[in-house]
N, C-alpha and C positions, 0 to 999 in steps of 0.2 A: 504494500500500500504506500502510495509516495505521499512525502510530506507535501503540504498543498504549497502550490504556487512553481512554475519558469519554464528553460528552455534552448538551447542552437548545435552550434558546430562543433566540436570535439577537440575542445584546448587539451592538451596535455604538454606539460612539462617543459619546455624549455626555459621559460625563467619563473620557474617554480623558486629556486632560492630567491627570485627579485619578491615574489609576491610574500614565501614566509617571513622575508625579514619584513615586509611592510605591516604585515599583521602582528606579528610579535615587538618587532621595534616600535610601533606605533603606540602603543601600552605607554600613558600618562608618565608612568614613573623613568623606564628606557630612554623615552622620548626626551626628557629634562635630566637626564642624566642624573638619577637619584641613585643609581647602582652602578658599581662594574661589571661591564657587558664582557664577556668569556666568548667568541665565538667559534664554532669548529669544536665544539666540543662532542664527540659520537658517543660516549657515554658516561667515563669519569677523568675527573681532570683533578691533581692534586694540587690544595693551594700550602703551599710551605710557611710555615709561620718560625722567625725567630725570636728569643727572647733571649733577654742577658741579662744579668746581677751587674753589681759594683763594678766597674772597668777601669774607671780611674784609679793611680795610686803615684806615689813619691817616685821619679825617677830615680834612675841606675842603670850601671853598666850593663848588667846581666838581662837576660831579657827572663824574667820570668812573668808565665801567665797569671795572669787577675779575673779572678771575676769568674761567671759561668755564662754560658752559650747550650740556650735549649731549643733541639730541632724539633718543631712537632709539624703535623700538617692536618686539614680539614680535604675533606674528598667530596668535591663538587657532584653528584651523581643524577642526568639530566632523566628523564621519564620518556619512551614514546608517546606520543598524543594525535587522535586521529578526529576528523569528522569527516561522516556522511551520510549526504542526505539525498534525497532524489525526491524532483519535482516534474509537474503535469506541464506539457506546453499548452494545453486546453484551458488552461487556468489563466496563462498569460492575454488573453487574445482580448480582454476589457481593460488591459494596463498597459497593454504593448500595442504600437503602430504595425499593424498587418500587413504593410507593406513591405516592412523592416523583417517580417516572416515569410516573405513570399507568399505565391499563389495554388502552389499544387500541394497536394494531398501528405506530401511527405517536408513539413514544413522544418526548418534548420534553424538552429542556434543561430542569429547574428551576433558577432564577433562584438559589437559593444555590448552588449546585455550577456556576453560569457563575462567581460572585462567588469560590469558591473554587477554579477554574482559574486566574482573571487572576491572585488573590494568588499562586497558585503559582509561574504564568511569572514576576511580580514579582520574586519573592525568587531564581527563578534569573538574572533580570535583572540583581536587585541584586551577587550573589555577582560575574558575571562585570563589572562594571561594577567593583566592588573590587581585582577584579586588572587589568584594565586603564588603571587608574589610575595604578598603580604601575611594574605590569610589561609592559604594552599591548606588542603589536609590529605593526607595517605586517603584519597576516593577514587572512584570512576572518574577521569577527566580535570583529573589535581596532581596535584604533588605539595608535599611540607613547604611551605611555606617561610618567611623569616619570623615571623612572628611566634608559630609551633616549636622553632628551632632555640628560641631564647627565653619564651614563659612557658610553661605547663609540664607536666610530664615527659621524660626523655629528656629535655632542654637540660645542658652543661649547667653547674653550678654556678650561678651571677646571682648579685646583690638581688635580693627578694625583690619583685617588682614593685614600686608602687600602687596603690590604691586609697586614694583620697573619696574626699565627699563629691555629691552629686555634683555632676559636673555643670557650668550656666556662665552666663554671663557674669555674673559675680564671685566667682569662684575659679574661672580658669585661670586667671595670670597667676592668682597665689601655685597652683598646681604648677604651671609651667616652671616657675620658680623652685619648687623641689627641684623639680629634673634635674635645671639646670646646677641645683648643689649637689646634684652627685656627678655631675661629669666629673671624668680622673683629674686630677692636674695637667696628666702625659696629655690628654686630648687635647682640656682647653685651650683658644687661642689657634688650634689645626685649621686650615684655610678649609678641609673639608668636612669639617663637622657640622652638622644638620642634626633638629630637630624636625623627625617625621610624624606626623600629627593628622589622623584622620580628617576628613572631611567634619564633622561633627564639633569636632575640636579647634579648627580653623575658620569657622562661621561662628564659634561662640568668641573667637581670640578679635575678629575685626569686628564683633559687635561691641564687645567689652571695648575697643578702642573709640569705636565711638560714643563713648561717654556714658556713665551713670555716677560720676563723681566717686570715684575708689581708685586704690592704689595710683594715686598723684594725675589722675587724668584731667580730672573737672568735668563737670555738669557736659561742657562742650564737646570732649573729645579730643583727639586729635591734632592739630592743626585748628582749633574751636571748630569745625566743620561740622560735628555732629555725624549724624550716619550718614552721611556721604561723601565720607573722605576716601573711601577706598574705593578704587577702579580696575582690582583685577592686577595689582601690582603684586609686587613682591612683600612677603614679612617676614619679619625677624625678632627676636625676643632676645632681650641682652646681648646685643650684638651679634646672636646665632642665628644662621639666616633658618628659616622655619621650612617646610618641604612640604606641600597636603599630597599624601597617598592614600589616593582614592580607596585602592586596597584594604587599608588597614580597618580594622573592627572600630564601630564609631568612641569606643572611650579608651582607644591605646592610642601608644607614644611610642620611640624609639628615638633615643640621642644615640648615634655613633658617627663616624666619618664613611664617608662615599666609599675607598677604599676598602672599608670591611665588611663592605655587602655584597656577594657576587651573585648575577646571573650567568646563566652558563644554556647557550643553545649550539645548534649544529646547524647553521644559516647555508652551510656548502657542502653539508657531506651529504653523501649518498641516499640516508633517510628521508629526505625533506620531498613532496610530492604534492604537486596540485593538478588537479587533473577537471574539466570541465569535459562531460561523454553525454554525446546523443546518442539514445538507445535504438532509436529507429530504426539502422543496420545492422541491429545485433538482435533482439526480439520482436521489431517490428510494434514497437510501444509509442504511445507518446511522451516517455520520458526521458527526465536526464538527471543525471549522476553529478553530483559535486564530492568529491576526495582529494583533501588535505589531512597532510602525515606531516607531523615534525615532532621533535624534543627540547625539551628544556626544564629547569629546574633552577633552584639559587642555594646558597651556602655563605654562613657567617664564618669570618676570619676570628676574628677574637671575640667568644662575648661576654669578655671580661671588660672589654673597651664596649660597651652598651650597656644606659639606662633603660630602664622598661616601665611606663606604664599601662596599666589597666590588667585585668585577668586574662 
């Protein structure tokens, strides 16, 4: 039974990698560079983490070693991921220009309505590729996420996450303010430290800036502007520029730097397939096939260098 709706000529594959990375790179957080992007990865990729003790000491002649050097690593491990779906061309013929389908009985994909399938599947690509980023879980059509990887069960031992009061207009700066007292020392001041803040979180942070008279605003706001000082720009919170991942569960956080976030996909290897197929010379149907295949997954570097709020 095909899924309702489409229709043409039998795209496959030659810039399949152009179209996964548009759908996968396209993903809010990829797109603004809120992660390091891994690509070419076919299934695991190790990321090396060093650490050292005291290094400094009194010179001398002699060289003797100081200090420790510990080699550990984190194992990026990406997921196949597929979809497909098959749609009526009888269904397109009140949405589609009929011309654009031809006139005889065995009617074909035209080549921009194959182009404007894939972007479609694309962008649902990209959306779920956004939350699983964040909030991924070991499911059908997921993968762990960052978020699973650093609160809850299984997640490495880091400072107990936060969880404050109900979160609002009046209450979130003081919240962002923990955060920011647990960032490490080692971190603060890192040109890529961000605070990543749900959607939820970031509409109650530029409401709070337009004014209710707390934590040193005034009545006014802003710039006095009131609620309309903000246009879609950028924020920041004690000098840390803020991130909204759409991804993330609406009452969590995450301080860490760019650096120790990775995404990890296979944009060029052999896995990656989009395929756009008219059935009509193969069952004599009036359908058509859309199949896209790729992998990807993310992995934290340290999450000893990340604050966490929310459960």
């Amino acid at each position: 039974m095909p899924n309702p709706v489409t229709a043409g000529k039998t795209y496959a594959g030659e810039f399949a990698g152009k179209y996964i990375a548009a759908a996968l790179l396209s993903a809010p957080t990829l797109e603004q560079g809120g992660v390091t992007i891994l690509p070419n990865v076919a299934f695991k990729q190790v990321i090396q983490k060093v650490a050292t003790g005291t290094i400094v000491t009194d010179a001398s002649c002699a060289f003797t070693p100081t200090g420790t050097v510990t080699l550990t690593e984190s194992v990026l491990e990406t997921k196949e991921l597929q979809v497909n779906i098959e749609l009526c061309k009888n269904d397109l013929f009140a949405n589609w220009q009929s011309a654009e389908l031809g006139y005889s009985g065995f009617k074909t994909l035209p080549k921009t309505f194959a182009d404007f399938l894939i972007a479609h599947v694309a962008e649902k690509v990209a959306a779920a590729t956004e939350t699983a980023i964040w909030s991924g879980t070991a499911t059908t059509g997921s993968y762990l996420g960052l978020k699973a990887k650093l609160i809850g069960a299984g997640a490495p031992a880091v400072t107990t996450p936060l969880v404050g009061a109900a979160l609002n207009a009046g209450t979130v700066i003081g919240e962002l303010g923990r955060i920011v007292d647990l960032i490490p020392a080692s971190l603060y001041g890192n040109e890529g430290l961000r605070i990543y803040v749900s959607q939820k979180i970031a509409k109650l942070y530029v409401r709070a800036l337009g004014g209710f008279g707390a934590s040193g605003l005034g009545a006014a706001g802003t710039n006095a502007q009131g609620t309309q000082w903000f246009t879609n720009g950028s924020l920041s919170f004690d000098g840390i520029p803020i991130f909204m991942a759409n991804g993330l569960g609406a009452d969590n956080a995450i301080a860490t730097t760019v650096d120790n976030l990775y995404f990890g996909c296979g944009l060029l290897n052999s896995q990656n397939e989009v395929k756009v197929l008219d059935m009509a010379d193969l069952d004599g149907s009036a359908n058509v096939r859309v199949i896209l295949r790729y992998n990807a997954g993310v992995e934290i570097g340290f999450a000893s260098d990340a604050v966490t709020y929310g459960a």
